[in-house]
Each structure stands twice: as structure tokens, then as C-alpha cells.
C-alpha atoms as one frame of an Amber mdcrd trajectory, in Angstrom:
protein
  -1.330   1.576   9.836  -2.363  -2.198  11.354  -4.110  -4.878   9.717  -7.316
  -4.389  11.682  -7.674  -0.921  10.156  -6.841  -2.015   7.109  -9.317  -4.283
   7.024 -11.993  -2.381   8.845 -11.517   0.765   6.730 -11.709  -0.995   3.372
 -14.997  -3.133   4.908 -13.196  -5.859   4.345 -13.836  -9.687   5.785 -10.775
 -12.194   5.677 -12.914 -15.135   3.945 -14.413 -13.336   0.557 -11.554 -10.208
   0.287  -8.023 -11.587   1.022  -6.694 -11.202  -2.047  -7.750  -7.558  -2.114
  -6.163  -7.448   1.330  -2.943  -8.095   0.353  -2.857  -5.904  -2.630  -3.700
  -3.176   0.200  -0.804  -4.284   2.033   1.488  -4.366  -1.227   0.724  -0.760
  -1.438   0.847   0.465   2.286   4.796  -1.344   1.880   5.080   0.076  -1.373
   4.317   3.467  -0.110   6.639   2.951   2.918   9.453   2.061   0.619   8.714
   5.670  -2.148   8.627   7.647   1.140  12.167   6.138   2.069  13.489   7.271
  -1.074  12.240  10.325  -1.381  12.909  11.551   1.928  16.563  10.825   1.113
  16.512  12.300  -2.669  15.949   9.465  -4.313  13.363   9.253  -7.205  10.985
   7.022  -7.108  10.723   6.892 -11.738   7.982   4.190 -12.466   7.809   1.963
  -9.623   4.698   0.379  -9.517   6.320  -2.419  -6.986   8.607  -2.675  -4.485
  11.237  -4.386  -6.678  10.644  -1.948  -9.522  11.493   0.647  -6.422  14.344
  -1.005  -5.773  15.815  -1.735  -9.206  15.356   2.221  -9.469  17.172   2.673
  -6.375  19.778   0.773  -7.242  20.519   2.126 -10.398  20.109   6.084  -8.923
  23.317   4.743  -6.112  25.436   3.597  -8.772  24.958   6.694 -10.735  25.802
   8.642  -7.198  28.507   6.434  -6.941  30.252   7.190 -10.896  30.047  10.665
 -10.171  31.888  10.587  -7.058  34.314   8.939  -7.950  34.759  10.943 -11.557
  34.501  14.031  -9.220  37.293  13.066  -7.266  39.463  12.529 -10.439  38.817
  16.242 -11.234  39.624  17.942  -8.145  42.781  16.315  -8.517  43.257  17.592
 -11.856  46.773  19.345 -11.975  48.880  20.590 -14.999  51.450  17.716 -14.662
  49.058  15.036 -14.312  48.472  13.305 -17.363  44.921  11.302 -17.923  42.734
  12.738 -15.352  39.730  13.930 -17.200  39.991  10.645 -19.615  39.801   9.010
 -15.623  36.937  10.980 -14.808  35.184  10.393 -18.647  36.134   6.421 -18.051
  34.055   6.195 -15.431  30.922   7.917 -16.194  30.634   6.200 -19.588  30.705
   3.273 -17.358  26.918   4.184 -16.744  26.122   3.604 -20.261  27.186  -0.332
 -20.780
């Protein structure tokens, strides 16, 4: 969506409205940025801004991240190979410090 529809949809003028015109923007971006997300899987949880989508984000990757790599631990798991599962449990318990 442009500006001009923004603005001409909402019956907006640039003088009296303009901070109501950039909480409409906030959104549109806001909305671009959820769609992003979920689109790729992602949950959006509470975010009410574009940072708060972000810090989400962020936090969902790492998490993707611990498992991976605790995953890979396990599928290396062999009877002769000592600590691999207190590997794997090392690093997801990393999520909860």
C-alpha cells in the first residue's frame, strides 16, 4: 500500500492527522514484518511492535538453533561414546539461563 492511499482511505489530511498517520504506517510495517514470520514458521507471540516482533524472533532462532545442535549430538549417539546425551541436555538447558 502507498502513502497516498493511506492517507486517502483513512480521510486523512497531513496538517490535523499526522500523528495518526504514522501509527497507520507503524502497523502497515508491523504487519509486513508478522507476515514475514509467519510465512516462514515463525510465531509472531505478543508483538504489538516491530521490536517486540523481533525480540520474539530472535528468541524462536536461538531456540531453532539449541535444538539443532542437541539433535546433532544424538544422532551421533553410539554405545562407546561417552557424554552424548549430557551434550545434547547441556545445550538445551542453555535456553533456560
Amino acid at each position: 500500500m502507498n502513502v497516498f492511499k493511506l492517507i486517502e482511505e483513512n480521510g486523512l489530511n497531513l496538517h490535523g492527522d499526522i500523528e495518526h498517520f504514522a501509527e497507520l504506517i507503524r502497523q502497515e510495517e508491523r504487519e509486513k514484518v508478522a507476515a514475514w514470520m509467519m510465512a516462514r514458521g515463525y510465531a509472531t507471540g505478543h508483538g504489538d511492535t516491530i521490536e517486540d516482533l523481533l525480540v520474539e524472533l530472535e528468541w524462536q532462532v536461538r531456540e531453532s538453533e539449541r535444538e539443532a545442535c542437541a539433535k546433532v549430538c544424538e544422532d551421533r549417539e553410539r554405545a562407546n561414546l561417552y557424554g552424548v546425551k549430557e551434550c545434547a541436555a547441556a545445550i538445551r538447558a542453555r535456553g533456560n539461563t
